[in-house]
C-alpha positions in Angstrom: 22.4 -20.9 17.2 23.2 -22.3 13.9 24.2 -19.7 10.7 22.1 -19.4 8.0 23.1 -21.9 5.4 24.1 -20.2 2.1 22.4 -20.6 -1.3 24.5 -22.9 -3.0 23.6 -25.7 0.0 20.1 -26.5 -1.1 19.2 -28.7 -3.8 18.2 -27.2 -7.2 14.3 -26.3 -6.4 14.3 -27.1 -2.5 12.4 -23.9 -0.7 15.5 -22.0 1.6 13.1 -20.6 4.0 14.2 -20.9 7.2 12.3 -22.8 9.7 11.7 -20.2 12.8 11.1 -21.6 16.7 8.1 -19.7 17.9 8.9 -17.0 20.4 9.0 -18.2 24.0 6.6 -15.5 26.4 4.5 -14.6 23.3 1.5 -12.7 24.8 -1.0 -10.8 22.3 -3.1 -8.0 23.5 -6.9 -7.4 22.9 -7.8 -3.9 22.0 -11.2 -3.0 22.1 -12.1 -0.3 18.9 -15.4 1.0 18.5 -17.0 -2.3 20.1 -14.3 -4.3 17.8 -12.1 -6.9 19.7 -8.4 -6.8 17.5 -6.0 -9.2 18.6 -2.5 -6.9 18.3 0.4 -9.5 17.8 4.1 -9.0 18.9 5.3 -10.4 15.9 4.1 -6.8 14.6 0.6 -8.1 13.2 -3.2 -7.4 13.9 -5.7 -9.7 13.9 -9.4 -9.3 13.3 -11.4 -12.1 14.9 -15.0 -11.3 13.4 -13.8 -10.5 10.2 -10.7 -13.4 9.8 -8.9 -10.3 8.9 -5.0 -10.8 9.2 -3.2 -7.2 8.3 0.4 -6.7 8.0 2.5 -3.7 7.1 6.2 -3.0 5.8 7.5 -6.3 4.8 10.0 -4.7 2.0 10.2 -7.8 0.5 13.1 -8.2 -1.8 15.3 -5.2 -0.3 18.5 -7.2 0.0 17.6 -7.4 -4.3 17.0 -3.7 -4.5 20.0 -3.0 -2.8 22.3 -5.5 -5.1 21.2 -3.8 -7.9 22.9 -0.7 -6.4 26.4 -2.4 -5.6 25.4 -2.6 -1.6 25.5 -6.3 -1.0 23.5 -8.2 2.1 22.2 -11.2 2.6 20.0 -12.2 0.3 17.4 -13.9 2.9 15.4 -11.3 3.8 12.4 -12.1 1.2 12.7 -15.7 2.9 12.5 -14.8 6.5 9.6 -12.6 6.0 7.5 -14.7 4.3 9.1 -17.5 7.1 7.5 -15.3 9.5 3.9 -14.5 7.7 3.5 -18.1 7.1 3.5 -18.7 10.9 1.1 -16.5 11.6 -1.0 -17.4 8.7 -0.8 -20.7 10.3 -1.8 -19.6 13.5 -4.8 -17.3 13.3 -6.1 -19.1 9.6 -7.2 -15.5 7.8 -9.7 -15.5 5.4 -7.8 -12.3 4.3 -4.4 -11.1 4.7 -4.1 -7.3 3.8 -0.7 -5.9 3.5 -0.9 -2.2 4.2 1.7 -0.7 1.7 5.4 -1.2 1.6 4.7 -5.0 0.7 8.1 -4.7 -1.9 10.7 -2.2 -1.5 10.4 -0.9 -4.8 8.7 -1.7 -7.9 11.0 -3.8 -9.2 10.5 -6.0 -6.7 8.0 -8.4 -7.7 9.8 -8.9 -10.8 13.3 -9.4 -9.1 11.4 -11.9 -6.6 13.1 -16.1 -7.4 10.8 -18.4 -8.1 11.1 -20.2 -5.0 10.1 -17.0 -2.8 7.1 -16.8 -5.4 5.9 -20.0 -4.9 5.9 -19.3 -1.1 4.2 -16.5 -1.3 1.4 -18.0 -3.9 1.5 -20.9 -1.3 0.4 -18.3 1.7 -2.4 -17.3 -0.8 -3.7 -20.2 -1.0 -7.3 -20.6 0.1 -7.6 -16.9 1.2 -8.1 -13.4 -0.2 -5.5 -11.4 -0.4 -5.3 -7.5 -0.6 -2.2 -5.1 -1.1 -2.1 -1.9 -0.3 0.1 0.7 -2.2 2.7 2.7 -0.1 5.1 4.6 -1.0 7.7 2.5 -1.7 5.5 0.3 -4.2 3.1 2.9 -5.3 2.1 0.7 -8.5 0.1 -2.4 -8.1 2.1 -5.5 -7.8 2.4 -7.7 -10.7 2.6 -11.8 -11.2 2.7 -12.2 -7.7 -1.4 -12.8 -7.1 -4.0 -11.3 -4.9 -5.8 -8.0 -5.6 -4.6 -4.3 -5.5 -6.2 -0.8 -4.1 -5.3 2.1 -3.0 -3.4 3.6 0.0 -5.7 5.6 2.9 -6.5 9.4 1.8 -8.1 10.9 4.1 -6.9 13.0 7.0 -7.7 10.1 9.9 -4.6 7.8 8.4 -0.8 8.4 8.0 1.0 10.9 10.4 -1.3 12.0 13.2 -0.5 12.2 16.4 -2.3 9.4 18.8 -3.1 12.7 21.1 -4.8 14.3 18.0 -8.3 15.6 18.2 -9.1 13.2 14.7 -8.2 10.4 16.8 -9.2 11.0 20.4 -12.7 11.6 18.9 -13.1 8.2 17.8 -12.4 7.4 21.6 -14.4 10.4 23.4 -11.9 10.8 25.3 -7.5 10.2 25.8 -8.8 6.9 27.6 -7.4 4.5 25.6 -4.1 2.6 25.1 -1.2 2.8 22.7 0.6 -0.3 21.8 4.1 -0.4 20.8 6.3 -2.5 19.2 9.3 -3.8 21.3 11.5 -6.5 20.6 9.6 -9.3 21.1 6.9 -8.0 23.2 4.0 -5.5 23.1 4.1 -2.1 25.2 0.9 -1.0 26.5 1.8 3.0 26.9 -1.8 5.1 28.3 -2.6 7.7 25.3 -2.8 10.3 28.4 1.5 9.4 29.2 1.9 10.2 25.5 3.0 13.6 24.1 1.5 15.8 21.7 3.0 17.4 18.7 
């Protein structure tokens, strides 16, 4: 496996992304919701068929910045690799809309702190689509210069911090029939919501 080559090796406006090899056994799962088919995706995505609905969560993009700014140095890839990784499965389903569900930067700064060759990546992924962040609470203020449309964060008491075995949830269901799916390292767990524990 070759090291990531630094910065200074790229030509003045030549994009550092790194090119990723798709992941050998990749298997997504179909989870049937309320007579919905999703498509849950081990690269941690889910897709919606009907709707060309591509959502993401947590990229934290430009944390390796945030964290400069505070004397703790890493590598300064990690904007790069995640948008590396969206644009493959951007390429692979084709969304009509990508919604990043909150976290998108790691702090408000972010956008601003983003180099313009990560920008033009990410206005690149917009391309042709609609795109939709979400406010979380590490980027609680709508994103600026770096396109697509803001809107709030989920209220109500069915999102953020309920149990799977909670009565809000196993309603939607009827019953604690259905299936979990978790996020492994580079596979999907299928876990029975019955195994799981309640709070």
């Amino acid at each position: 496996m070759n090291a990531p080559r630094s910065a200074a090796h790229h030509p003045v406006g030549a994009d550092p992304v790194p090119k990723l090899q798709p992941a050998r056994g990749r298997t997504r799962h179909e989870i049937a919701i309320a007579g919905t088919t999703l498509v849950a995706d081990p690269a941690g995505a889910l897709y919606w068929p009907d709707e060309k609905l591509l959502a993401v969560a947590d990229l934290h993009l430009e944390k390796g910045s945030a964290f400069a700014t505070r004397g703790v140095l890493l590598p300064p890839y990690d904007t790069a690799v995640t948008l590396a990784r969206l644009s493959k499965l951007i390429e692979h389903y084709r969304p009509a809309l990508v919604v990043a569900l909150g976290d998108s930067f790691h702090d408000g700064g972010g956008p601003a702190r983003m180099p313009d060759v990560s920008r033009g990546a990410l206005a690149a992924l917009q391309r042709g689509r609609d795109w939709l962040w979400l406010a979380g609470n590490h980027d609680p203020d709508p994103p600026q210069g770096v396109g697509g449309r803001a809107a709030m964060p989920a209220f109500g008491a069915y999102a953020g911090g309920l149990n799977i075995r909670d009565r809000a949830i196993v309603a939607l269901f009827g019953a604690l029939s259905f299936t979990a799916y978790l996020l492994g390292a580079g596979r999907l767990y299928a876990i029975p919501a019955a195994r799981c524990m309640s709070d």
